[in-house]
Each structure stands twice: as structure tokens, then as C-alpha cells.
PDB file of N, H, CA, C and O in Angstrom:
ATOM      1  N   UNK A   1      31.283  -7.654  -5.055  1.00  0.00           N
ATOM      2  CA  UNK A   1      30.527  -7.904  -3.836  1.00  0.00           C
ATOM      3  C   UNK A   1      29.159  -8.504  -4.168  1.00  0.00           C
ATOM      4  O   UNK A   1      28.589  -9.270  -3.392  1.00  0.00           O
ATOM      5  N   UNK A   2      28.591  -8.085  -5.491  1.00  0.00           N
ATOM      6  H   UNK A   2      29.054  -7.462  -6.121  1.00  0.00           H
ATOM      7  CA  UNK A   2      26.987  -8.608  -5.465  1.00  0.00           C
ATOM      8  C   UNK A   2      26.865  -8.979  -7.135  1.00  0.00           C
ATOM      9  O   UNK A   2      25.995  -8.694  -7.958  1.00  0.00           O
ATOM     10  N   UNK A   3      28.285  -9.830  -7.261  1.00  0.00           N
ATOM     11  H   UNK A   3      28.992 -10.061  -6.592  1.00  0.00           H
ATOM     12  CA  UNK A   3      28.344 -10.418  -8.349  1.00  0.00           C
ATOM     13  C   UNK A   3      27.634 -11.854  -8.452  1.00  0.00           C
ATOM     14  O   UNK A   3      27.448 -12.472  -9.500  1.00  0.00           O
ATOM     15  N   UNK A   4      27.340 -12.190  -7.393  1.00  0.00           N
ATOM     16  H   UNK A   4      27.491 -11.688  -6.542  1.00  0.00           H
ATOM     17  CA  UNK A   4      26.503 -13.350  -7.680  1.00  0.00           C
ATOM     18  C   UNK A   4      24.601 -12.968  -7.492  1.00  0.00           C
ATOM     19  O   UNK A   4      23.670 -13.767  -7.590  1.00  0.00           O
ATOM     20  N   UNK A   5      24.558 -11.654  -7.236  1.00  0.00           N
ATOM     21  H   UNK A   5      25.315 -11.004  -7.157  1.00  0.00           H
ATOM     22  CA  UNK A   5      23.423 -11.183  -7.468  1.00  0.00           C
ATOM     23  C   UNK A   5      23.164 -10.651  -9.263  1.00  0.00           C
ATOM     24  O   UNK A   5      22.053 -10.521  -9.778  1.00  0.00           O
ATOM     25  N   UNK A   6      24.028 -10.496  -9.717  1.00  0.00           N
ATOM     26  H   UNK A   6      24.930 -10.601  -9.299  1.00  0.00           H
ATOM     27  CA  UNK A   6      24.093  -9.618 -10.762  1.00  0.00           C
ATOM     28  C   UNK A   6      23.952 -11.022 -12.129  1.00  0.00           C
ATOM     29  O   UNK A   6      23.444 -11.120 -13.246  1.00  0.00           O
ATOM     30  N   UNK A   7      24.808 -11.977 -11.108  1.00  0.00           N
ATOM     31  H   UNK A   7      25.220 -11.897 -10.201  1.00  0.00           H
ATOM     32  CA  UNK A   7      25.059 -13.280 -12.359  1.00  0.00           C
ATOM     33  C   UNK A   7      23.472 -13.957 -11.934  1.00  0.00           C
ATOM     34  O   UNK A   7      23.800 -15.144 -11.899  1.00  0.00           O
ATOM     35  N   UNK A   8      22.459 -13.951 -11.703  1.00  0.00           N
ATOM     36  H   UNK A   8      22.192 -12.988 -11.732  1.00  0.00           H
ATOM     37  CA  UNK A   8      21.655 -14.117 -11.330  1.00  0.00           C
ATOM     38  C   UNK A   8      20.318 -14.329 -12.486  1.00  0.00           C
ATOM     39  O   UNK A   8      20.199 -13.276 -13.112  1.00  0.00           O
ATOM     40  N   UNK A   9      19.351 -15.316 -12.915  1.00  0.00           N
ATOM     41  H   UNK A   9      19.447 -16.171 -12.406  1.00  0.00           H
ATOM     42  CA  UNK A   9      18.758 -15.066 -14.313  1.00  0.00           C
ATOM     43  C   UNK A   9      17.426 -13.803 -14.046  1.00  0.00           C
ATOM     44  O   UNK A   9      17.069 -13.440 -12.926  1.00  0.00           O
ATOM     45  N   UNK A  10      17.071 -13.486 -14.848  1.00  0.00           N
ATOM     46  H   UNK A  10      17.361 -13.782 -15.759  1.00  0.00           H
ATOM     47  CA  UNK A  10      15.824 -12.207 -13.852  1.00  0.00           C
ATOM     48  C   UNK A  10      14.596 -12.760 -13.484  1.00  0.00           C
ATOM     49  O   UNK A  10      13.764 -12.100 -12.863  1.00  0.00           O
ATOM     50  N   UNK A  11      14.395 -14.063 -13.858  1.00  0.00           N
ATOM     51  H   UNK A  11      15.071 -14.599 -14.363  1.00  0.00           H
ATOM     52  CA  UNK A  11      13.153 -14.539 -12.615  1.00  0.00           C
ATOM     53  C   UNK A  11      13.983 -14.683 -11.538  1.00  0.00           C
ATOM     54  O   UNK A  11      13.769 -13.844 -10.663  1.00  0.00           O
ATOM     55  N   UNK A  12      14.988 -15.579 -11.271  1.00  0.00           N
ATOM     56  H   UNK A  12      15.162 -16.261 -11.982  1.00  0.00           H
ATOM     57  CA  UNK A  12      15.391 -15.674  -9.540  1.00  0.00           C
ATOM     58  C   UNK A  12      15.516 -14.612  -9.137  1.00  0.00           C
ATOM     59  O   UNK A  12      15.132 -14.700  -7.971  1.00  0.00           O
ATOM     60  N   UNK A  13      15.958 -13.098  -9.415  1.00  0.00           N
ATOM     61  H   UNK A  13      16.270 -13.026 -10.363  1.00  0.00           H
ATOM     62  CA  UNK A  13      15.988 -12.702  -9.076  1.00  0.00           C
ATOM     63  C   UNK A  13      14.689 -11.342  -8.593  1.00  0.00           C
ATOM     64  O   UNK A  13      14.919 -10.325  -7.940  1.00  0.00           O
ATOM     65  N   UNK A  14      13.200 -11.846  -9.250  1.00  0.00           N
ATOM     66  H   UNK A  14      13.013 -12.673  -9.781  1.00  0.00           H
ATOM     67  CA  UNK A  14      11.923 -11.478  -9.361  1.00  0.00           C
ATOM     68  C   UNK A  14      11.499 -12.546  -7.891  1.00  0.00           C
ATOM     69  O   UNK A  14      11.223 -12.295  -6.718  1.00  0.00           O
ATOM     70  N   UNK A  15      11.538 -12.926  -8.135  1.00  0.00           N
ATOM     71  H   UNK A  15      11.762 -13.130  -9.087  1.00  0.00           H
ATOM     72  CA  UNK A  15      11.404 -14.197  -7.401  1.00  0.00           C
ATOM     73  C   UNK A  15      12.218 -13.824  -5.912  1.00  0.00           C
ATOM     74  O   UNK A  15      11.526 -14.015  -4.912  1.00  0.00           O
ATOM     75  N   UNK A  16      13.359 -13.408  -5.722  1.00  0.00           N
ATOM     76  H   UNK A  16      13.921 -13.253  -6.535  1.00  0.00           H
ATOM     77  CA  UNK A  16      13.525 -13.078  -4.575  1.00  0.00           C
ATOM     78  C   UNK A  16      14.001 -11.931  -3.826  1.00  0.00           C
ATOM     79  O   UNK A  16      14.753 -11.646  -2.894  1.00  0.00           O
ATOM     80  N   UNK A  17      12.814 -11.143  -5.090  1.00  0.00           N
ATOM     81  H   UNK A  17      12.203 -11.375  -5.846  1.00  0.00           H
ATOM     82  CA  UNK A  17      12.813  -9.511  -4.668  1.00  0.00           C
ATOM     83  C   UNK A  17      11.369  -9.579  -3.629  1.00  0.00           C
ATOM     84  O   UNK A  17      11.318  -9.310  -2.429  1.00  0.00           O
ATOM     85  N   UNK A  18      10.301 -10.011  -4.494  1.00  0.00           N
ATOM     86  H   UNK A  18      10.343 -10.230  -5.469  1.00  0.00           H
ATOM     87  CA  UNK A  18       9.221 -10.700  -3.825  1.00  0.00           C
ATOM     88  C   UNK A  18       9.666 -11.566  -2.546  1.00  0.00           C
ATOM     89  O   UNK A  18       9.808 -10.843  -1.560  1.00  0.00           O
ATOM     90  N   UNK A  19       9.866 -12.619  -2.359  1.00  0.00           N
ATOM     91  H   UNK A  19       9.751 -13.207  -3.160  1.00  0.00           H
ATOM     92  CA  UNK A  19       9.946 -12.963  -1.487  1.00  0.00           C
ATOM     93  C   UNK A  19      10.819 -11.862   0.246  1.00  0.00           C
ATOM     94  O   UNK A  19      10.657 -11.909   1.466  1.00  0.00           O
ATOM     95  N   UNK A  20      11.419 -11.294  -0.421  1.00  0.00           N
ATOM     96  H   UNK A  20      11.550 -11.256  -1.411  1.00  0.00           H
ATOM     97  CA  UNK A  20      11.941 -10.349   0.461  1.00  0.00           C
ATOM     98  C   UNK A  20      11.006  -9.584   0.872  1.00  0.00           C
ATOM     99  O   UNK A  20      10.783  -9.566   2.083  1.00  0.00           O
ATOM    100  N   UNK A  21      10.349  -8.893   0.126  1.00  0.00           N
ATOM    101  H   UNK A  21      10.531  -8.908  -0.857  1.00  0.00           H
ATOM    102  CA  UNK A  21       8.730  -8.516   0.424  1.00  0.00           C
ATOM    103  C   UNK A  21       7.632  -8.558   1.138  1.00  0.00           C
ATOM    104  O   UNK A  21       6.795  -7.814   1.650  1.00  0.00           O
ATOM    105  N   UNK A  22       8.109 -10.514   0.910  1.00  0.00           N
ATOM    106  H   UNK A  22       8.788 -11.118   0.494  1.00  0.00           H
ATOM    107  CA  UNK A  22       6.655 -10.793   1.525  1.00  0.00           C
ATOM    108  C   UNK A  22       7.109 -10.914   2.910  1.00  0.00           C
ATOM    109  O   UNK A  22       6.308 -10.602   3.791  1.00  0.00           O
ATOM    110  N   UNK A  23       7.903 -11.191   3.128  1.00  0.00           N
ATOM    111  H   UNK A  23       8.554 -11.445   2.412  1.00  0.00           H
ATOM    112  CA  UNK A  23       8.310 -11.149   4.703  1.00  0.00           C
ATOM    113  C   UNK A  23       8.643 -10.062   5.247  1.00  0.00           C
ATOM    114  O   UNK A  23       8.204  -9.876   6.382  1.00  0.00           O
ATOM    115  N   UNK A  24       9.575  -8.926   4.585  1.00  0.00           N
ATOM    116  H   UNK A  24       9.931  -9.077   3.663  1.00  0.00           H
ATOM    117  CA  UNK A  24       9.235  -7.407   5.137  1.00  0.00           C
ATOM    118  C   UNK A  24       7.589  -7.457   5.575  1.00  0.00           C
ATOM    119  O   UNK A  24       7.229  -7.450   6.752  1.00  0.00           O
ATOM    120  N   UNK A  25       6.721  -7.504   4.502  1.00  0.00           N
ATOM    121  H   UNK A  25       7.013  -7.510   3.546  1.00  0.00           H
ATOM    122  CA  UNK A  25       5.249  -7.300   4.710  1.00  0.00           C
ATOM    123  C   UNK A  25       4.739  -7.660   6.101  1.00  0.00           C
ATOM    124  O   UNK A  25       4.052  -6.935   6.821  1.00  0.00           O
ATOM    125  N   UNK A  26       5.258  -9.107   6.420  1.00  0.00           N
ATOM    126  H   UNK A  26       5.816  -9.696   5.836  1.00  0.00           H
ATOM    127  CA  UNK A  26       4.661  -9.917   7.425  1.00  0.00           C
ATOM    128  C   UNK A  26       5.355  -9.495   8.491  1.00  0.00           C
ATOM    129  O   UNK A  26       4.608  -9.007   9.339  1.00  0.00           O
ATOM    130  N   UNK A  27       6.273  -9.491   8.729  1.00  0.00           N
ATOM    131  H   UNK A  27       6.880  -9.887   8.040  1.00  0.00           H
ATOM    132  CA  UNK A  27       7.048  -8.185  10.075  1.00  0.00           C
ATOM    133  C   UNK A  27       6.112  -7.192  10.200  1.00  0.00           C
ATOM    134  O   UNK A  27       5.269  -7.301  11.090  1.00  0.00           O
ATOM    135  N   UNK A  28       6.106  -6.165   9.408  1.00  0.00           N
ATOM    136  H   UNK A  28       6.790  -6.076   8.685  1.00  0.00           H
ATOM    137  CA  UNK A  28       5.335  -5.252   9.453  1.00  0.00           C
ATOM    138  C   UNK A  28       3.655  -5.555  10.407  1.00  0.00           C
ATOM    139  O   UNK A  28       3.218  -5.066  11.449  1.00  0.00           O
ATOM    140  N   UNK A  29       3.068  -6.625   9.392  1.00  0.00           N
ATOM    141  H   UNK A  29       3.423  -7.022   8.546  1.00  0.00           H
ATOM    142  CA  UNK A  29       2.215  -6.502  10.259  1.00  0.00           C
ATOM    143  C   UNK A  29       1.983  -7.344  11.287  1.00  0.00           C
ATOM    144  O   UNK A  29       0.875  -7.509  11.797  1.00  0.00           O
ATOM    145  N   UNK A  30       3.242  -8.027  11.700  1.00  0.00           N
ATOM    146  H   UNK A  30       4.142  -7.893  11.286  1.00  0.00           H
ATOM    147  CA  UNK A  30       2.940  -8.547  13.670  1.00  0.00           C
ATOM    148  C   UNK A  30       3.248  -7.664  14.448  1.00  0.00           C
ATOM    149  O   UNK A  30       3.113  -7.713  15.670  1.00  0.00           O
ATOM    150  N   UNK A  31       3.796  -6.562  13.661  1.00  0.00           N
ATOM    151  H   UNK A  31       3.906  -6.522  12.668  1.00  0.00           H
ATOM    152  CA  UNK A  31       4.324  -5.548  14.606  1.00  0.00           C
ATOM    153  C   UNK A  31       3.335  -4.280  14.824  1.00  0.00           C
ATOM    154  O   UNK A  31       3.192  -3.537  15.795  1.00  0.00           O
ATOM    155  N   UNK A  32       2.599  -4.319  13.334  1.00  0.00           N
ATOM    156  H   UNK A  32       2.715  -4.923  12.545  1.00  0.00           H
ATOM    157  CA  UNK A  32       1.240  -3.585  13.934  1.00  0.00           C
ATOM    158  C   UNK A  32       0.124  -4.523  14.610  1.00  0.00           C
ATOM    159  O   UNK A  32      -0.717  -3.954  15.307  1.00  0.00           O
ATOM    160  N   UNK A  33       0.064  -5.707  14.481  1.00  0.00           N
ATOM    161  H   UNK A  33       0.747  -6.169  13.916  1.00  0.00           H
ATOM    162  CA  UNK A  33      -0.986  -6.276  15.104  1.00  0.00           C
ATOM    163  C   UNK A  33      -0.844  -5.995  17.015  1.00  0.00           C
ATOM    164  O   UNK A  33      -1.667  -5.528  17.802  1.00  0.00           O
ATOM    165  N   UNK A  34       0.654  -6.553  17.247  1.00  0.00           N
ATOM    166  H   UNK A  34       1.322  -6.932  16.608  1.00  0.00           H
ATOM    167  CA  UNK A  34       1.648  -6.183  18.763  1.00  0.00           C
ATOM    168  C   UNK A  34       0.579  -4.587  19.320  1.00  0.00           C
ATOM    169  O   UNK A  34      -0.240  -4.361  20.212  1.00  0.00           O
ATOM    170  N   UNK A  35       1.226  -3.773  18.152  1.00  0.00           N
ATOM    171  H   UNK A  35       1.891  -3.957  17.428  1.00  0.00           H
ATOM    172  CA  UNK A  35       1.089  -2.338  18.735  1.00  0.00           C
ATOM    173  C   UNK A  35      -0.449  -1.895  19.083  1.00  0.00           C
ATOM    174  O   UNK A  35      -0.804  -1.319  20.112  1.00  0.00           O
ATOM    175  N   UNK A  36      -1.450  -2.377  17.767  1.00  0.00           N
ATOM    176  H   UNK A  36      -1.162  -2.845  16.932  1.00  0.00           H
ATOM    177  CA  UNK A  36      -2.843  -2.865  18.179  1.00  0.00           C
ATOM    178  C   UNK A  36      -3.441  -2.782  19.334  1.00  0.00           C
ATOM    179  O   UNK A  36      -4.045  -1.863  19.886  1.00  0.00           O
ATOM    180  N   UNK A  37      -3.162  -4.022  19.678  1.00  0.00           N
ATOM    181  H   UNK A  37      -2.671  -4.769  19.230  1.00  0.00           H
ATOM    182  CA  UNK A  37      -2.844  -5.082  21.198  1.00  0.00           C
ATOM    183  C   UNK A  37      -2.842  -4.187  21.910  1.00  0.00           C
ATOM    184  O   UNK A  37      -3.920  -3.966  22.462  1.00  0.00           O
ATOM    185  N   UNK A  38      -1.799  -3.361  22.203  1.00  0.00           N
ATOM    186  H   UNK A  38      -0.924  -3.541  21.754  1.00  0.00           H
ATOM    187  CA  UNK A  38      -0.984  -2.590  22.973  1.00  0.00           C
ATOM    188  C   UNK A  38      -2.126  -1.090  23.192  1.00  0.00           C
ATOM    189  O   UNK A  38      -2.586  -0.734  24.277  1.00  0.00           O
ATOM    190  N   UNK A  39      -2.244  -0.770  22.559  1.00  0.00           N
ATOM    191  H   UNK A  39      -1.870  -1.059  21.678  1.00  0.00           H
ATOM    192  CA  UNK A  39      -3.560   0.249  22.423  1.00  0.00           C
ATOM    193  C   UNK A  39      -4.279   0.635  22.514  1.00  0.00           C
ATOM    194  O   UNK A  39      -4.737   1.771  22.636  1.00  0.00           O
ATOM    195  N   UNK A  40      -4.839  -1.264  22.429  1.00  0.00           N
ATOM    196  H   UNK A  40      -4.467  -2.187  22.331  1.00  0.00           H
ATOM    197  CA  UNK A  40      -6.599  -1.221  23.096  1.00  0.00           C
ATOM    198  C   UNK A  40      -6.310  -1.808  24.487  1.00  0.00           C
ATOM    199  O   UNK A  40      -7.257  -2.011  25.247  1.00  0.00           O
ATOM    200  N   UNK A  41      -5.134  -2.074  24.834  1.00  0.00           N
ATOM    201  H   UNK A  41      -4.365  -1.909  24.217  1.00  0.00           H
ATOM    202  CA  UNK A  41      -5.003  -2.208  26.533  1.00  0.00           C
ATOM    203  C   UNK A  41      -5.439  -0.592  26.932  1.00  0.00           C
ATOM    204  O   UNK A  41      -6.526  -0.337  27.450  1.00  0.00           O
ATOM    205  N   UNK A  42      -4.586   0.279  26.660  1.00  0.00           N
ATOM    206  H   UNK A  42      -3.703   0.072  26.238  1.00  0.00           H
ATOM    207  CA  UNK A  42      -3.938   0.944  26.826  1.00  0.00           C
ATOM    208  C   UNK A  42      -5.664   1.986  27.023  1.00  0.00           C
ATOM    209  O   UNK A  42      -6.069   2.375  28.119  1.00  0.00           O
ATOM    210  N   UNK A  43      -6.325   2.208  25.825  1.00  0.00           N
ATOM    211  H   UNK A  43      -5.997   1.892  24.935  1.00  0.00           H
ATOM    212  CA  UNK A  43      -7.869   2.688  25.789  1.00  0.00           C
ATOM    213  C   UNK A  43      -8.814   1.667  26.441  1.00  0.00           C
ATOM    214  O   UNK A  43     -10.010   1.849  26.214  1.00  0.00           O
ATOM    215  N   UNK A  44      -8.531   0.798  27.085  1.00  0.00           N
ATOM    216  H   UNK A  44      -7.559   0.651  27.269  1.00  0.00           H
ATOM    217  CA  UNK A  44      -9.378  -0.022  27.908  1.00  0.00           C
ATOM    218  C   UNK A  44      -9.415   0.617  29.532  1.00  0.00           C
ATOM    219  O   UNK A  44     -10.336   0.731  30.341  1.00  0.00           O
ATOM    220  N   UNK A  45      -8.008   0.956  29.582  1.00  0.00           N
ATOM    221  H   UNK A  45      -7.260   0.863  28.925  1.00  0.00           H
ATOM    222  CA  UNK A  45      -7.577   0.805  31.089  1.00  0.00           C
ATOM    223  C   UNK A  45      -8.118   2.603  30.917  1.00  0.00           C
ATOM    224  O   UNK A  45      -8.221   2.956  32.091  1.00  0.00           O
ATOM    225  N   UNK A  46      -8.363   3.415  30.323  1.00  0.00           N
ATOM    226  H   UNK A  46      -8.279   3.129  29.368  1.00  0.00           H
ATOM    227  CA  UNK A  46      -8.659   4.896  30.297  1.00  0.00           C
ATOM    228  C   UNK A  46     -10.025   4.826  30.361  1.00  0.00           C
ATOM    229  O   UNK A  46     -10.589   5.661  31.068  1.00  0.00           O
ATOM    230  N   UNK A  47     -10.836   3.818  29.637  1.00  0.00           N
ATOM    231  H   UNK A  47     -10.378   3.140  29.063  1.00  0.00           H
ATOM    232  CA  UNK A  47     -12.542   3.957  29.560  1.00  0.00           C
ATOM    233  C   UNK A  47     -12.507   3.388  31.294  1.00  0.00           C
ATOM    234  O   UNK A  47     -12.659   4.321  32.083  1.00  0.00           O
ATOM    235  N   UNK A  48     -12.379   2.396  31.762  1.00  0.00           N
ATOM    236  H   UNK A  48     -12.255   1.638  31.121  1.00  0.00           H
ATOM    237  CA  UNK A  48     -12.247   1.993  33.212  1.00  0.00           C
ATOM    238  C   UNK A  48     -12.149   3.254  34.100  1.00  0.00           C
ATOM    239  O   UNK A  48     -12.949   3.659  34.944  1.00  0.00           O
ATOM    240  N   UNK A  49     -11.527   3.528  33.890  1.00  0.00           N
ATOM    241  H   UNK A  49     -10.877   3.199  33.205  1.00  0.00           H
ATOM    242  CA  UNK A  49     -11.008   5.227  34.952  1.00  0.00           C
ATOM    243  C   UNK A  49     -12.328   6.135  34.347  1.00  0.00           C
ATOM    244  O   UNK A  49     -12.487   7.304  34.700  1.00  0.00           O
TER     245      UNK A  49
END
């Protein structure tokens, strides 16, 4: 099943352990930036009241 991961030389596969990474990473943070966002609506609309 992950024989063409395995036949793989160990930079490509450094190379796109990282890269998997870096985009986990970057999900991560639009999704905290989103929730952020979401938050300071959220403590805006409470200081108002």
C-alpha cells in the first residue's frame, strides 16, 4: 500500500513530510485567525450591552 512511499529517497521524503506541515500549519491558523474574528464580534457585542 505505501510502497511507493517507502521506495522513496529520504530527502523527498523530508521534503514532503515538511511540506505536509506547512500546510497543516496554515489551516490551523485561518482557522484560528476565523475563530479570532469570531470572538471579538462576539466581546464587542457584550461591551455594547
Amino acid at each position: 500500500m505505501f510502497a511507493w512511499f517507502l521506495n522513496m529517497k529520504a530527502m523527498s521524503k523530508l521534503m514532503t513530510g515538511f511540506a505536509l506541515m506547512g500546510v497543516f500549519m496554515m489551516l490551523v491558523g485561518v482557522l484560528a485567525l476565523s475563530n479570532m474574528s469570531r470572538i471579538n464580534d462576539v466581546v464587542e457585542l457584550l461591551y455594547v450591552k
